[in-house]
C-alpha positions in Angstrom: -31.4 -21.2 -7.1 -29.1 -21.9 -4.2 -26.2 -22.0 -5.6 -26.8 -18.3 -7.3 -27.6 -16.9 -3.4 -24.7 -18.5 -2.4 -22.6 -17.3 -5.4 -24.3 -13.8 -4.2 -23.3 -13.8 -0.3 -19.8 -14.8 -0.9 -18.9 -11.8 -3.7 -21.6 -9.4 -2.8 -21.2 -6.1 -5.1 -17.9 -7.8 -6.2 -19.9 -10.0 -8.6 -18.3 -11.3 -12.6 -20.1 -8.6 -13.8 -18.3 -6.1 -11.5 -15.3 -8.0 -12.5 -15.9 -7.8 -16.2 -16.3 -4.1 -16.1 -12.9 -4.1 -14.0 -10.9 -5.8 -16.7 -12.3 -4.0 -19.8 -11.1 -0.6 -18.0 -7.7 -2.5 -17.5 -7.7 -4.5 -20.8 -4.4 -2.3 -22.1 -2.5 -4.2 -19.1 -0.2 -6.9 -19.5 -1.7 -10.2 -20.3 0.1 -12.2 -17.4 -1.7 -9.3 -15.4 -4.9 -10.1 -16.5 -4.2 -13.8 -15.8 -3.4 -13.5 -12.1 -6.4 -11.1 -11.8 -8.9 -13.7 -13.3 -7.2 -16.3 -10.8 -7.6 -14.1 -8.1 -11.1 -13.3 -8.9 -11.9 -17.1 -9.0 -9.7 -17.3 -5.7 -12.0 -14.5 -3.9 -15.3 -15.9 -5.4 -14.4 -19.7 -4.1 -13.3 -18.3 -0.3 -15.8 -18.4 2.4 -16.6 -15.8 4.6 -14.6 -16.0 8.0 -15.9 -18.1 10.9 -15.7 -18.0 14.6 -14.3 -21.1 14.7 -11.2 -19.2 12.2 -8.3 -18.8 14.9 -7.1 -15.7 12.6 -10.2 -14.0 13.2 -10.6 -14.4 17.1 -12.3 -12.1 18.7 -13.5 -10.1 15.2 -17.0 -8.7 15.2 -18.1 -11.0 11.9 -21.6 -9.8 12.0 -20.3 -6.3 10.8 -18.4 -8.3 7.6 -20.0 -7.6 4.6 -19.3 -7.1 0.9 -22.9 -5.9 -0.2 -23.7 -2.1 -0.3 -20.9 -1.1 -2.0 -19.8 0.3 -5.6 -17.3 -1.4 -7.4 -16.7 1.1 -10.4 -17.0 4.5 -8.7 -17.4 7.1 -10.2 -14.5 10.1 -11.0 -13.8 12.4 -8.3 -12.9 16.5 -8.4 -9.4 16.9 -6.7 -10.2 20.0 -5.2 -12.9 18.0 -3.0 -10.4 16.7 -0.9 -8.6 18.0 1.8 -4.5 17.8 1.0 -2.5 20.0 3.5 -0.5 16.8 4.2 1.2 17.3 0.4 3.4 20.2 1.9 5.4 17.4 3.4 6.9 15.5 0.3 8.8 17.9 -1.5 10.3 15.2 -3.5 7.4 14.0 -5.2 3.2 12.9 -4.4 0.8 11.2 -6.7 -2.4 11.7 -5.7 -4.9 8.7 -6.7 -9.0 9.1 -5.8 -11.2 6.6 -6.4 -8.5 4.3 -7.8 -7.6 7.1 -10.2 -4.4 9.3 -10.6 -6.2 12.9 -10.1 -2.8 15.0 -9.4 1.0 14.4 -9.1 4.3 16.1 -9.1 7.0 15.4 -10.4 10.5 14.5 -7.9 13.0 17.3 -8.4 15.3 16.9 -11.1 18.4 15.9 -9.3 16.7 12.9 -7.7 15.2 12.3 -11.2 18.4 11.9 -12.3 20.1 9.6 -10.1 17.5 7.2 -11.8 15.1 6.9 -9.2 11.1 6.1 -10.7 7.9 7.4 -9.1 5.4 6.2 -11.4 1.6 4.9 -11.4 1.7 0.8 -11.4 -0.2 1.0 -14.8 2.2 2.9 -16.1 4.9 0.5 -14.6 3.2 -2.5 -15.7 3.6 -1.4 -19.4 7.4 0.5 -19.2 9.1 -1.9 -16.6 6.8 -5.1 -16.6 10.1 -7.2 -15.3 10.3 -5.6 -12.0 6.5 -5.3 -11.4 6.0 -9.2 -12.2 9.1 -9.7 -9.8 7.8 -7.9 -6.5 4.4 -7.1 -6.8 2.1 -9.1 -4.6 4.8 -12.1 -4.5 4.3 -12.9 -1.1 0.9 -15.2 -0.5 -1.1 -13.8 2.5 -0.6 -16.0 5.5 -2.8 -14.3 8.4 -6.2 -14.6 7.4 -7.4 -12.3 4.7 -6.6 -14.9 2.2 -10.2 -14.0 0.5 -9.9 -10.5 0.8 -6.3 -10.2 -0.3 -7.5 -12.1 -3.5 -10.5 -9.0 -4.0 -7.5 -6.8 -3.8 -5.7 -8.0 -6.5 -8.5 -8.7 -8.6 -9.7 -5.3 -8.5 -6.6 -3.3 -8.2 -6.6 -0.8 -10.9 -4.1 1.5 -10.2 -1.4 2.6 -7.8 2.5 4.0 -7.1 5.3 2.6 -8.1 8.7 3.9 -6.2 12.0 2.3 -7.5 15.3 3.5 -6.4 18.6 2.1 -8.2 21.6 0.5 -6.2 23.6 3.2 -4.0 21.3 5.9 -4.9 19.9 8.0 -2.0 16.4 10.3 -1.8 16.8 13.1 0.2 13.6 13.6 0.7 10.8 11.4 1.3 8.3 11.2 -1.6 4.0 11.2 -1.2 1.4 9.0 -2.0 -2.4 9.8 -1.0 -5.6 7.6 -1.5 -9.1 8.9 -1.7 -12.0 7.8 -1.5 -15.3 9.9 -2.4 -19.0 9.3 -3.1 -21.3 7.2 -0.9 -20.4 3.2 -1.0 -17.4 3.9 -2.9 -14.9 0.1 -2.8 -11.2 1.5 -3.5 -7.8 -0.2 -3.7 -5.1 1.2 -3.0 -1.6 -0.3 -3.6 2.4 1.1 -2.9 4.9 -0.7 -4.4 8.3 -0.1 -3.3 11.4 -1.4 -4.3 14.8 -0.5 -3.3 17.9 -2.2 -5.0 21.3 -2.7 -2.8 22.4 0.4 -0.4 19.0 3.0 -1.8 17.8 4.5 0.7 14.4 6.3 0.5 11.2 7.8 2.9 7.8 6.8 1.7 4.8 8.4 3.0 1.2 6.8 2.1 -2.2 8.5 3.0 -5.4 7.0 3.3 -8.2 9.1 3.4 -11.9 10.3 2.8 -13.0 13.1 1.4 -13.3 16.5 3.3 -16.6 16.5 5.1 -18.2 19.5 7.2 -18.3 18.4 10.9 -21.8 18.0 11.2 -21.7 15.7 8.0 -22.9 12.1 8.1 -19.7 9.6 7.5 -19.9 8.3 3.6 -19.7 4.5 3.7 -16.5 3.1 2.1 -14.5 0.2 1.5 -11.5 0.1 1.4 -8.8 -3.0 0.4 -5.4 -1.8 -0.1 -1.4 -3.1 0.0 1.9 -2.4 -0.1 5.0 -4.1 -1.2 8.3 -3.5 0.5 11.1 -5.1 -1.3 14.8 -3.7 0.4 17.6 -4.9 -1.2 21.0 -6.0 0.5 22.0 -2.9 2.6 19.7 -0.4 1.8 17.2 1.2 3.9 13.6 2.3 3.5 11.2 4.2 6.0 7.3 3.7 5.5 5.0 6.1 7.1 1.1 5.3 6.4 -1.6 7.6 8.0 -5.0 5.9 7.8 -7.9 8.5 8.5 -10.8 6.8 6.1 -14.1 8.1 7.0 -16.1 6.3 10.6 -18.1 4.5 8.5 -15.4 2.6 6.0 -14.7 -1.1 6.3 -11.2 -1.2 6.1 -8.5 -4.0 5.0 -5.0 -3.1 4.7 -2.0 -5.7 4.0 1.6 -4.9 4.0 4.3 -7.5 2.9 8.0 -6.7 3.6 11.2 -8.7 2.1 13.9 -7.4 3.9 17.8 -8.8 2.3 21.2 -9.1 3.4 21.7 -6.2 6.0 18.8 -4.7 4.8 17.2 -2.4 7.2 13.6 -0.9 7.0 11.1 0.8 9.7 8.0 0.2 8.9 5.1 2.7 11.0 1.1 2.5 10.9 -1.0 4.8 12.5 -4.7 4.0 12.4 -7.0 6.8 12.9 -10.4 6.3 11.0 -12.5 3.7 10.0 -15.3 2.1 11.6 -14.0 -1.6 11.5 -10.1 -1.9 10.1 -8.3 -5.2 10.0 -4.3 -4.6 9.3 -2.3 -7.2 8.5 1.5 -6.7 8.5 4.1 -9.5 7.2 7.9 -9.0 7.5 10.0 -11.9 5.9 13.6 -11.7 7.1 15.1 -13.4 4.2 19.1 -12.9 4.1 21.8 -12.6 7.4 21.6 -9.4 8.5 18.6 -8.3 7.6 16.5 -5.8 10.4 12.7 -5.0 10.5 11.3 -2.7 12.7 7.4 -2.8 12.9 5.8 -0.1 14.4 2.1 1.5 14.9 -0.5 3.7 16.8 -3.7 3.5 17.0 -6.2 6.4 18.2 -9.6 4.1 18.9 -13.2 5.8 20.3 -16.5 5.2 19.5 -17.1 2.3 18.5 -14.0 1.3 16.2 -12.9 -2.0 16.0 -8.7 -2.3 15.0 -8.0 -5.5 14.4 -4.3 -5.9 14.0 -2.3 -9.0 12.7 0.9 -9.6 12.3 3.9 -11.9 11.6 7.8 -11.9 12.0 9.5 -14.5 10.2 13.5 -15.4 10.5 14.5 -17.1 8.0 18.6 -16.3 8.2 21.0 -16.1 10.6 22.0 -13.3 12.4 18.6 -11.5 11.5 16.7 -8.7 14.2 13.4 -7.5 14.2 11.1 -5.0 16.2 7.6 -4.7 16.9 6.0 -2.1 19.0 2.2 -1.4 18.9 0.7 0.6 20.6 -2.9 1.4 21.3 -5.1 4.2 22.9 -8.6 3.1 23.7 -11.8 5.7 24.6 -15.2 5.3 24.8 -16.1 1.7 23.6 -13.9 1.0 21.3 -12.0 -2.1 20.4 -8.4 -3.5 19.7 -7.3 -6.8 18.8 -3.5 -7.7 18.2 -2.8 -10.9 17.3 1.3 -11.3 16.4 3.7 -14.4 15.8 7.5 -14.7 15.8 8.7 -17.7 13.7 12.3 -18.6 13.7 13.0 -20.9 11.0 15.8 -24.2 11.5 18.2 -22.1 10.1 18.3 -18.6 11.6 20.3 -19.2 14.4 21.3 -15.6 16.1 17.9 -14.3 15.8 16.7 -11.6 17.8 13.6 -10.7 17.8 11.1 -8.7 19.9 7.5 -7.9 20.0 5.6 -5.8 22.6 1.9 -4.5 22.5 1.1 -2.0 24.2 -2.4 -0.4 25.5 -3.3 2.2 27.3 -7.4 2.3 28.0 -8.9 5.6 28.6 -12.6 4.6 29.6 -14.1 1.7 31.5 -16.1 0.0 28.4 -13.2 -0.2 26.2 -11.7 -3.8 25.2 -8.1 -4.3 24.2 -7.5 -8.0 23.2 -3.4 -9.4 22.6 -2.4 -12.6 21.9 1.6 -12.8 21.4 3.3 -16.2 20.3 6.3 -17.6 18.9 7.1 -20.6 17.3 11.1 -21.0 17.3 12.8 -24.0 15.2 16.3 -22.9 16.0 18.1 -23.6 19.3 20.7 -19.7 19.4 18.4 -17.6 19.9 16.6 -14.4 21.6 13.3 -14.4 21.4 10.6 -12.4 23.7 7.3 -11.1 23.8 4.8 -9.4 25.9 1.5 -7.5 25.8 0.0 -4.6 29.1 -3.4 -3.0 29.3 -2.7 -0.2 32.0 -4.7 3.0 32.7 -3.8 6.8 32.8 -1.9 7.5 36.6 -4.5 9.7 38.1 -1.7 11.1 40.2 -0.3 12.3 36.2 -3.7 13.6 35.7 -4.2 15.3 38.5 -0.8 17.4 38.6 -1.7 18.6 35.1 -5.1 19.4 36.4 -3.7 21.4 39.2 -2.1 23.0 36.8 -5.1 24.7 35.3 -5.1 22.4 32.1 -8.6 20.8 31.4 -9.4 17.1 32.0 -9.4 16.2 27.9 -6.2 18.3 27.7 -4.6 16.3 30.3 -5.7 13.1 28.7 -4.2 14.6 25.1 -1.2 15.5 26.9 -0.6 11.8 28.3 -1.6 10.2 25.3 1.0 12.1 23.0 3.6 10.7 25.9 2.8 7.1 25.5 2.9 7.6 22.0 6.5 9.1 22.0 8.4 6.3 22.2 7.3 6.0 18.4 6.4 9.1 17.0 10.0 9.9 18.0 11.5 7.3 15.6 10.6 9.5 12.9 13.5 11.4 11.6 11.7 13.8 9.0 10.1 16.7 11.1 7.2 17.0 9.0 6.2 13.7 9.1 6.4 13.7 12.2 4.1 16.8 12.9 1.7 15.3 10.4 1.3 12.1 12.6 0.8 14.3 15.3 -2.2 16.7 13.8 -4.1 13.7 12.7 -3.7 12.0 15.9 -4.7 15.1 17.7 -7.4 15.5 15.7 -9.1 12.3 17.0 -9.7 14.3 20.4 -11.3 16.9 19.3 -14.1 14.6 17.1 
């Protein structure tokens, strides 16, 4: 009898009934699919729950941790539930996936088409170009703490996109993917696959989101465990833009693994909006000389959100650069926690690498926690870190106040100038408007 509760408490709804029902939608896959998802099942249904005493979960509200409640096969979802202004912005492409289903797409133009670029789903990928999938998709094991819930991801993972751009080819404009998720205790998975072969270069936009809800409308309780690869080949260059606004009652987990090559350069930007407990993790693996990564995020926290944000930079050539800026804007009681490493490896002489979280804290009850560190085996190289909690200059506030601009204005006004210093990396104008609705948004909820 014990062993079945405990069996019980460390799956919840994710039992091998849940999982049996997974595979026999999924049984067309390749078999050396199927494999790794049984493994990773058995993976996820062996791994405890997280601990206080886990160092990669300091400072986490545990209590809140749960995989019960939710449904693991939901059920189809009408397109034209969902609120989708954001697809104006990718006029080279957007698959649209709710409830870990394709719902909508179109089609990149013909001239991109042409160049031999795919936008696919992964099921589709896993049947018409199995050798690239099997290469590059979920390759890199999870090293910050979400061991067991990266393992639910990939057993569970039904469906997602599939980007591949072929060496020297360019897309002039950045291609869509959006996530739903509908229906109370719905458990999605979303996954993005990218992979750009020597001097591509191609924008990827991913959206997570719930379904449209009146204001006055009671959050629906999701959960949501989703990924991304990022493979850059040797001198190409991608931009990833994801926009997390999931409902304020989803438990969200969200891991992103990026293998950057030989002068490979890729910007890599988060911005976390919903959600009423997220945990991020972000892995960038510099793995040839040359290589760049620059790590980037925003985060919009009130309430009671918890953002729990992990994240790791690892050298492993010479000559390799990376950047990470987060930045964080706290209200009411809500909650950050960044935890990020630099490791240079023996090798990687001539690193240099920076990391820098940032947060500004709007109200008195808010908590922002950082823990930067480094762990450097080389003996050439430039290394820093550093972490500030700071409040809004009243002097600011009050010269906009002055001014005849309301108090909340003035707080939206400074917020949107911390923020810059990011949302101004964003070359495409759209995509950068986007950001800024959704984070502008957040003060008016």
């Amino acid at each position: 009898m014990s062993s079945v509760a405990t069996s019980t408490n460390l799956t919840g709804s994710f039992t091998r009934e849940a999982f049996a029902a997974h595979l026999e939608r999924v049984k067309h896959l390749p078999a050396w699919w199927l494999d790794r998802k049984r493994a990773a099942y058995e993976r996820f249904a062996a791994a405890p729950m997280p601990k206080r005493t886990n160092e990669g979960w300091r400072f986490s509200n545990l209590a809140t941790l749960t995989l019960d409640g939710f449904n693991a096969t939901p059920a189809a979802c009408r397109f034209d539930q969902m609120a989708h202004r954001e697809l104006g912005v990718t006029g080279a492409g957007h698959l649209v996936f709710a409830n870990n289903r394709l719902v909508a797409s179109q089609a990149i133009d013909a001239s991109t088409a042409g160049s031999g670029i795919i936008f696919d789903t992964l099921q589709h990928a896993l049947l018409q170009h199995a050798d690239l999938v099997k290469a590059h998709l979920l390759t890199q094991p999870s090293k910050l703490g979400s061991d067991k819930f990266a393992a639910l991801h990939e057993a569970f993972l039904e469906d997602g996109a599939f980007i591949y751009v072929p060496k020297g080819v360019t897309a002039t404009l950045p291609v869509g993917v959006f996530h739903y998720a509908c229906g109370a205790g719905t458990a999605v998975f979303p996954h993005t696959l990218v992979i750009a072969e020597e001097n591509a270069k191609i924008t990827v936009a991913d959206f997570f989101r719930s379904d449209a809800q009146t204001p006055d409308a009671k959050p629906q309780t999701h959960f949501a465990c989703g990924g991304n690869d990022l493979y850059v080949g040797h001198g190409a260059q991608v931009t990833y833009i994801a926009m997390q606004d999931w409902s304020r009652a989803t438990l969200s987990f969200q891991f992103n693994a990026t293998v950057a090559r030989r002068d490979a350069k890729v910007l890599s930007l988060n911005l976390h909006a919903g959600a009423r407990q997220a945990r991020h993790e972000s892995f960038s693996q510099l793995a040839a000389p040359g290589a760049h990564s620059e790590m980037l995020a925003l985060t919009v926290a009130h309430g009671t959100q918890e953002f729990d944000q992990r994240t790791l930079q690892l050298h492993q050539a010479p000559n390799t650069t990376s950047n990470l800026l987060y930045k964080n804007a706290l209200l009411d009681q809500a909650k950050t926690i960044f935890s990020g490493l630099i490791v240079v490896d023996p090798d990687a002489q001539k690193t240099d690498a920076y990391q820098s979280n940032r947060n500004l804290m709007l109200s008195d009850e808010a908590e922002a926690n950082s823990l930067p560190g480094l762990e450097i085996q080389a003996n050439d190289v430039r290394c820093t870190h550093g972490a500030t909690s700071s409040r809004i200059d009243r002097e600011q506030e009050f010269y906009l106040e002055s001014r005849g601009i309301r108090a909340a204005q003035a707080q939206e006004l400074l917020v949107f100038g911390f923020f810059e210093e990011v949302l101004g990396k964003i070359e495409n104008q759209e995509l950068h408007d986007t950001l800024t609705d959704i984070i502008r948004k957040k003060f008016k909820t």
